[in-house]
N, C-alpha and C positions, 0 to 999 in steps of 0.2 A: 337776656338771661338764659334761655332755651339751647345757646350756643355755646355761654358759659359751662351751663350742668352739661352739656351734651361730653364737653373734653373732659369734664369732672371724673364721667361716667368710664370713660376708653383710657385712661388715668389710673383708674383703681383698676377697673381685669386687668391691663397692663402690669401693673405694680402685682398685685396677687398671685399674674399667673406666667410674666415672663421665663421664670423658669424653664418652662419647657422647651425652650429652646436647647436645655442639655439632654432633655430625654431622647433613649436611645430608639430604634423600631423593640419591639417584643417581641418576645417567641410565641404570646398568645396570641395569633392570630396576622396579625401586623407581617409577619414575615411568610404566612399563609398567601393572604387577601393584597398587601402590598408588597412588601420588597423584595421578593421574591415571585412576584405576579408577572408571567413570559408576557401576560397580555397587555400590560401597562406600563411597564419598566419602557419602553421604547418612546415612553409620550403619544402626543396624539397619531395613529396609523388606521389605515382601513380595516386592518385586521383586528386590533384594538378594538376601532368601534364597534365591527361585526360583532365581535366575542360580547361586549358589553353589552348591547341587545339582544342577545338569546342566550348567555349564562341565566342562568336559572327559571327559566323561562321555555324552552325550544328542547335542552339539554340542560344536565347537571354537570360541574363544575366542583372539583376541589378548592381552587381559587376564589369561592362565592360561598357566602350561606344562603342566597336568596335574592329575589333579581333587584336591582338598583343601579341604574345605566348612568343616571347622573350622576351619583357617588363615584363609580368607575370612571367615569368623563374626568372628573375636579382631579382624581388621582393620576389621569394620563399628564391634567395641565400641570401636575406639582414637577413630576418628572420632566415632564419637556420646560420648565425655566426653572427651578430649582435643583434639578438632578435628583440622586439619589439619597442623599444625605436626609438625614432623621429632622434636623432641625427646621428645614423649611418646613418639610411637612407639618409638621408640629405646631409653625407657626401661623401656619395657611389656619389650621384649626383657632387657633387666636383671636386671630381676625374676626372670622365666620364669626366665634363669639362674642367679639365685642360688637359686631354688627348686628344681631340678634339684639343687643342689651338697649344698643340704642333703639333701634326698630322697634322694642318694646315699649321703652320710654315715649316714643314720638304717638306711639298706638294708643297708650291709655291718658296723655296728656290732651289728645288731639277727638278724644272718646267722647271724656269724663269733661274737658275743660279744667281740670284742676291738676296745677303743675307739681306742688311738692309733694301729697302722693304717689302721684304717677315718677317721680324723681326718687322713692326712696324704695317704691317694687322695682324699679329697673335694677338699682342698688344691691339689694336683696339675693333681685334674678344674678346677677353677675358674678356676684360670690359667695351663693351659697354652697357648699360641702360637696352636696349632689350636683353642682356643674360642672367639678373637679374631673371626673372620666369622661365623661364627651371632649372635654379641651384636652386632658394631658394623653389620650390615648388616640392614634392614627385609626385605627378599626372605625375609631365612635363619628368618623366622618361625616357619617350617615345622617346622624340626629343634628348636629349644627348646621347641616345642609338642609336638613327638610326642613328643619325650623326656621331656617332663612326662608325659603320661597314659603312658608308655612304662613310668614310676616308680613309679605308681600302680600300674599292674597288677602289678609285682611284688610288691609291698610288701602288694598283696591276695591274690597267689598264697601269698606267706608266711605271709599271718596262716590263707588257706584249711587250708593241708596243719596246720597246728599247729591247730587248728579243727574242723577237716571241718565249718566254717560255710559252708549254703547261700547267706546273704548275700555271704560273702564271694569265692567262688565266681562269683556273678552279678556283683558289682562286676569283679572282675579281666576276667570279659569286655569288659563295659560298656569298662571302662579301653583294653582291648586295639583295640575298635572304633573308640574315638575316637581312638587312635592314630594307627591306620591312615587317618583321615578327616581327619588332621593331616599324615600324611608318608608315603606308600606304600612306605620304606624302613623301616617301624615293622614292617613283614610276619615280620621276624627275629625278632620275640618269641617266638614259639612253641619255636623254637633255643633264648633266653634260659631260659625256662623248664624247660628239659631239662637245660640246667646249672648252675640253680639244684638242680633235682632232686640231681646226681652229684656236686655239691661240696658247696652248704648242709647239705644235709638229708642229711647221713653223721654217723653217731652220737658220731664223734670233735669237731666241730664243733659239734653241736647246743649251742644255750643250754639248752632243754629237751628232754625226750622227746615223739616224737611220739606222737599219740594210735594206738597199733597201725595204724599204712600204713604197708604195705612199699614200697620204692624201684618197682617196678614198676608195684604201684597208682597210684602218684603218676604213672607216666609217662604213665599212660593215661587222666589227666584232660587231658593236653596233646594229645590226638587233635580236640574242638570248636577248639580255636584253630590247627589243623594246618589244617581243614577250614575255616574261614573266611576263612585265609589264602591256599588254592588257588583259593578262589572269587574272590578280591580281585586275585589275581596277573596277570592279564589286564586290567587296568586302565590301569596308566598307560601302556600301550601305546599306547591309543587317540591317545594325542597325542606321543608321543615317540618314535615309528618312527624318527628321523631321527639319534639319538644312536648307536647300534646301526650304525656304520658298515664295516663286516668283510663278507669276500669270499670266505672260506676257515675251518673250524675249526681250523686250525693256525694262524691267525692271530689268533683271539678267546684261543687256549689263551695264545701268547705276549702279549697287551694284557693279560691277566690278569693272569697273575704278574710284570710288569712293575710293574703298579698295587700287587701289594700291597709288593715290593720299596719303588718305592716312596714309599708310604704309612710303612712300617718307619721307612726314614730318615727321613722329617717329622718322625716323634715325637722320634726317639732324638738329632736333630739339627735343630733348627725355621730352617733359616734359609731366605732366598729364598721366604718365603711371599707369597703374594698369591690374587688372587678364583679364577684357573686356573693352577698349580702346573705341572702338565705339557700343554703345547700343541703337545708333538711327539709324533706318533706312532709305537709304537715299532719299530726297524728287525728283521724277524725274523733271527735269528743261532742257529743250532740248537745249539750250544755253549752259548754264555751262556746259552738257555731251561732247557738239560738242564741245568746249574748253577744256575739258580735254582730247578727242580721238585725236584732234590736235597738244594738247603738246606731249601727250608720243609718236604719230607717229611723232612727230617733231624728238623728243629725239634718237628715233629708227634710222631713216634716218642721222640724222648726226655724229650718231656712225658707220653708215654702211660705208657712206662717209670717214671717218675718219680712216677704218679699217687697212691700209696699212702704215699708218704711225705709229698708235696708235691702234695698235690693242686688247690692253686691255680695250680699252673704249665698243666695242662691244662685248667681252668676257662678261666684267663685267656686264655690261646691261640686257643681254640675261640670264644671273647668274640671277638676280633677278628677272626678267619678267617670266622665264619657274620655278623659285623655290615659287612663289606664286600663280601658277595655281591651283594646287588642295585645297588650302584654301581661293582663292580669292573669289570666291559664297559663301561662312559661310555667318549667320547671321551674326555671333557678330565676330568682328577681337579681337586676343590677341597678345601680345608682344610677346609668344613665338614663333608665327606662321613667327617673320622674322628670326629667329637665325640660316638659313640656307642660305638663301635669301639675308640678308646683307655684306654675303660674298662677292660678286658683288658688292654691291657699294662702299665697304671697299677698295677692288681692285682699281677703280676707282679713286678715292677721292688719296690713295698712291701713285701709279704708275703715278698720272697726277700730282702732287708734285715734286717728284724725276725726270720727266722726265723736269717737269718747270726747276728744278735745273739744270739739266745736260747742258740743252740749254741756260740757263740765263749766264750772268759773275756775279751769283752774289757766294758770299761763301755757301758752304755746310752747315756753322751754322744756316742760315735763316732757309731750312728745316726741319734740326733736332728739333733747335726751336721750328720749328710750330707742328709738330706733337706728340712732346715731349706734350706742352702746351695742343693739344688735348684729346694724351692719361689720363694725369693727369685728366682734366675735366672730360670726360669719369666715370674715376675711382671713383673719388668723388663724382660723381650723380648716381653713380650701388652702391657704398658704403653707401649714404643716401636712395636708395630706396629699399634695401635688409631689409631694417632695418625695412619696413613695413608689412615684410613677417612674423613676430616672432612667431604671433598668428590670430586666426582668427578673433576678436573683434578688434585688432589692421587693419588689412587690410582692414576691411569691413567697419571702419571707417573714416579710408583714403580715400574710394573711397567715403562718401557718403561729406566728407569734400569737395574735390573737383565737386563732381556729386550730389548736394542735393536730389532731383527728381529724384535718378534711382533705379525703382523701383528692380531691381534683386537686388544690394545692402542692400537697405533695407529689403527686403526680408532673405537675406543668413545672416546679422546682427542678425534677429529675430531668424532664424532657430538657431543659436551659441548660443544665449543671452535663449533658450527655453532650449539647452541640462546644460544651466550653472544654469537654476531653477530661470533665472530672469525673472519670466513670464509676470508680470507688465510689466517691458521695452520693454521685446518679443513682446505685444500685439500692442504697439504703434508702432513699426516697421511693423508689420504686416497689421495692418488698413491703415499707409501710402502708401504700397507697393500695397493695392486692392484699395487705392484712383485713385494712378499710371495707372493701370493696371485691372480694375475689374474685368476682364473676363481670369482669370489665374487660371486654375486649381491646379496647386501647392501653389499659395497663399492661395484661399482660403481652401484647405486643413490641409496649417500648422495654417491656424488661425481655421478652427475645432479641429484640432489636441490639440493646445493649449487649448482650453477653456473644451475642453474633461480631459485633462490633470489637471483643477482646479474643475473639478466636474462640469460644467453648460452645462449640457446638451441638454436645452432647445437654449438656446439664441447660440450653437454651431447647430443645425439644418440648418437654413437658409445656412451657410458656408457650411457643409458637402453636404449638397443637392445640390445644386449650382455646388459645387466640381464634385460631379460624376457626373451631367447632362453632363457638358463640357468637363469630361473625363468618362464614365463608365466602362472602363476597368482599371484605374487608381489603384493600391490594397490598397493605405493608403484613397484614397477618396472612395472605397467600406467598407475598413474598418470603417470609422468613422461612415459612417450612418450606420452601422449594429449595431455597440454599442450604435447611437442614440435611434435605434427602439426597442431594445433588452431590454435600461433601461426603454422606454417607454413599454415595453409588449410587444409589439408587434412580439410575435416571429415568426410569419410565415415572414414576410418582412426581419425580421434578420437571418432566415435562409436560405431563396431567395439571399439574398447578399453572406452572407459566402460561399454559393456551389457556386456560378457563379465566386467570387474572389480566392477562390482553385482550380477550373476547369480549370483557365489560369495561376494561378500562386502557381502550388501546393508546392512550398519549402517556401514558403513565410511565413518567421516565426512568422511575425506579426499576420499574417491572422490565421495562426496554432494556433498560442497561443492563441488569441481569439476567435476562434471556438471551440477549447478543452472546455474555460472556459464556453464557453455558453452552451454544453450539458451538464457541471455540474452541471449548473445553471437549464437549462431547464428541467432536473428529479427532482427535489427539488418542482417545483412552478406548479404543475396540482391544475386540479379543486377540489371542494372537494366532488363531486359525483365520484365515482368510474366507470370505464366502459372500451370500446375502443372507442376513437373519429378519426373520418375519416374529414379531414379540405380540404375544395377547394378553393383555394386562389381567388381573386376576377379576376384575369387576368387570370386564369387558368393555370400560367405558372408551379405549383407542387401543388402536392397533398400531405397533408401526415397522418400517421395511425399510434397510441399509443394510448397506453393502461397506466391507471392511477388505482394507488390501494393504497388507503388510503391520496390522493394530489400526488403519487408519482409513475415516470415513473417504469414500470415493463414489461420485456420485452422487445423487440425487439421497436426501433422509426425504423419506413421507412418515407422515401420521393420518391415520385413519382414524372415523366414528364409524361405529358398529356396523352403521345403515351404510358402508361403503366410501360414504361424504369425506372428500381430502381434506384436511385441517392443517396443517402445514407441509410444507416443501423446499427443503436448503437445498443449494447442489454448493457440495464439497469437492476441491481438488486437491490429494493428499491432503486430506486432514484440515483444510485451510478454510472457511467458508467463503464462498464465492458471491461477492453481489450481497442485498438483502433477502430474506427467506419471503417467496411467494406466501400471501397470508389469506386465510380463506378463514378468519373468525368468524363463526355466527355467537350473539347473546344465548342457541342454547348451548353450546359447545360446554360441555361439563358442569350442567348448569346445578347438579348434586352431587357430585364426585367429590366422594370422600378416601382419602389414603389408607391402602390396607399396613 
């Protein structure tokens, strides 16, 4: 029977969610992080690996939000057998999930002992609404991947404690680690494991008898994965300071319970989903906070109450309460951030069914029924919103369908609508998204970007400036105004910009190729007095010294800092650049230079 439900189970994600095989990569992110990643595209190499272990971690990475070596690993293996193409990828993500659904099912059957439960949250798990972006979207790699080894470690925890096998012991680690080196939100296992302890492994429950370990014993085998999860917790910081946007603890207290509110309604109610769910922040009201710390310590309390009779209601709870800790502060909540979390209420919702059932006189058909009816639902709202995932113009206009006014939307529309060359539509996208939002330095960059992109150089000023005032380390907003001042002449400012945006971000191919272009440019265009000219910029932040013969660079360009320090050095013949330019960037090389 277990074999049976099991194809039941890879049958329905199947059916739900094969689609995805027509989805295309996205410009959110996807063409960032993947297909367009130097360091992965090649498949598994040494260099690959290297980068994949100290991307975000040693060094920051435009290609990375944050470190995850084994995510980057599964994306090297997609390339090296599948190639480049959208569709494998997409379906590798498939897989992942319907491995997950089974791993689940096997998890709470093999728990609990009880199989059509445990058959109809695996069910649940597999098609509900919220599983829709971890499968349909290449980025969410992450979360089916951690949650895989996430399954694993339980699954090894369970066979440990009925065991007191050392192997199995070492595997749940193993498991636990690669979790974590999948999804820095996997850190919650060690939680999981605690409430495996206080629900599985209670004697009412058990399939077997444990081998003599007491509940406490068991607890304090979860002390190493306590302990390698503190050491881990300081990690994705290193590249995501900037999410963490709060001014006040009364203010992280309210984005808190806000998020898990909610998160609540997504499950219980899927509608209005898309890539970022909530993109308001929320307005503090000391009322409505004190009513909602009231409900969830309501909730809490009478699951605890309740735990001796029903003790999957404080399992389940505690499942989604401790699996939304480390993304409950995010700015912007996403639908994939519950696809661990909902496990808990999944539980809940089933088990307080079946147990309605067992106690009522009424027939077993009303349950099945009922959750027959819900899986179907379920299935039919993951299978019409999978279908918004196909392309990127399709998704970005679902959200703005529903969300008219959000500005990131419009925004990520224009960026799509600018790589497909419709720069007319891009641009009105782009003007709504800084009506939104004025003071966004990536808005108004893609709309210097753009208008750079149709030749207007002039009326792209105002943007690019703006741009880097709000970010000056930003490298596409130091890029723009460097080509602004470049076309305008102005080369000492355009080459103030170029060394201070290589200095911080020397692979930056954008910045390279347009710096190239500009010392070809800049031997071609001297005066037409012959000599050496020695230039002092007006802020004194570089000096620089060439020589011109005939309008054309000859010789050596230097650029000087204040303090004497050589910052760069082309040697020019006629005009021509010779070789690559000697590069002497330091991080502070213009590290406040502003354009007069």
């Amino acid at each position: 029977m277990k074999t049976f439900l099991s194809f039941m189970l890879a049958a329905l994600c199947f059916v739900v969610f094969f689609q995805v095989r027509e989805n295309a990569f996205l410009s959110l992110d996807d063409d960032l992080y993947v297909s367009e990643n130097p360091y992965i595209r090649d498949g598994l190499t040494v260099n690959g690996l290297r980068w994949a272990f100290t991307a975000g971690l040693l060094h920051t990475s435009k290609h990375t939000d944050y470190w995850q070596p084994f995510t980057f690993i599964s994306r090297m293996l997609d390339f090296q057998f599948v190639g480049g193409k959208a569709a494998g990828h997409h379906c590798v993500n498939l897989v992942l999930h319907i491995l997950n659904v089974l791993l689940l099912f096997f998890l709470l059957q093999r728990s609990t002992g009880r199989l059509w439960p445990s058959f109809a949250a695996a069910c649940l798990f597999g098609v509900h609404p919220l599983a829709v972006e971890p499968v349909s979207w290449v980025t969410a790699r992450k979360d089916v991947l951690g949650w895989f080894f996430g399954l694993l470690c339980l699954h090894a925890y369970l066979s440990y404690r009925r065991s007191s096998g050392g192997k199995w012991y070492a595997g749940c680690l193993a498991a636990f680690v690669a979790a974590l080196l999948s999804k820095p939100a996997m850190i919650v296992l060690p939680g999981y494991l605690v409430i495996v302890e206080f629900w599985v492994l209670r004697p009412p429950l058990l399939p077997a008898p444990l081998p003599n370990i007491t509940r406490g014993e068991g607890v304090s085998r979860v002390i190493p994965f306590c302990l390698i999860a503190l050491l881990y917790a300081g990690i994705p910081f290193i590249s995501q300071r900037d999410v963490f946007p709060y001014k006040s603890g009364v203010e992280i207290v309210s984005h808190v319970f806000d998020r898990y509110f909610f998160f609540l309604q997504k499950f219980f109610w899927p509608a209005h989903l898309w890539i970022y769910g909530g993109m308001v922040m929320p307005v503090f009201n000391p009322f409505i906070l004190t009513a909602k710390i009231f409900s969830l310590a309501g909730i809490s309390i009478l699951a605890y109450r309740m735990r001796q009779r029903f003790p999957f209601l404080l399992a389940g709870w505690l499942w989604f309460v401790v699996g939304l800790i480390p993304v409950a502060g995010l700015e912007w909540p996403a639908d994939r951030f519950m696809y661990v979390p909902m496990v808990g209420l999944i539980v809940m919702v089933v088990w307080s069914g079946a147990e309605w059932q067992r106690g009522w006189p009424k027939p077993a058909g009303v349950w099945v029924a009922t959750i027959s009816v819900l899986i179907a639902v379920c299935a039919g709202l993951s299978f019409q919103q999978g279908r918004f995932w196909r392309d990127s113009p399709t998704l970005f206009a679902h959200a703005l369908a529903m969300y008219p006014d959000n500005y990131w939307a419009h925004n990520s529309l224009g960026v799509t609508l600018t790589g497909a060359n419709k720069l007319d539509e891009a641009k009105r996208h782009f003007q709504r998204a800084i009506e939104l939002r004025p003071n966004d330095a990536k808005q108004l960059t893609n709309m210097a970007s753009l208008l750079i992109k149709q030749g207007q150089y002039e009326p792209a000023y105002p943007y690019a400036k703006k741009g880097y005032e709000l970010d000056p380390f930003f490298p596409a907003a130091i890029n723009n105004l460097a080509l602004v001042f470049e076309r305008r002449g102005n080369m000492e400012d355009a080459v103030c910009l170029y060394l201070k945006g290589l200095a911080n971000n020397p692979q930056d191919p954008t910045l390279r190729e347009n710096f190239a272009n500009f010392l070809k440019n800049a031997g071609q265009n001297g005066p037409r007095q012959d000599g050496v000219y020695t230039r002092h910029y007006q802020n004194k932040a570089v000096s620089q010294e060439v020589k011109f013969v005939q309008g054309k660079m000859e010789g050596f360009y230097r650029v000087y800092l204040p303090d004497g320090d050589l910052v760069l050095e082309q040697e020019y013949k006629n005009g021509i650049p010779v070789g690559k330019p000697k590069r002497y960037y330091q991080k502070k090389v213009l590290g406040d230079y502003v354009p007069q």
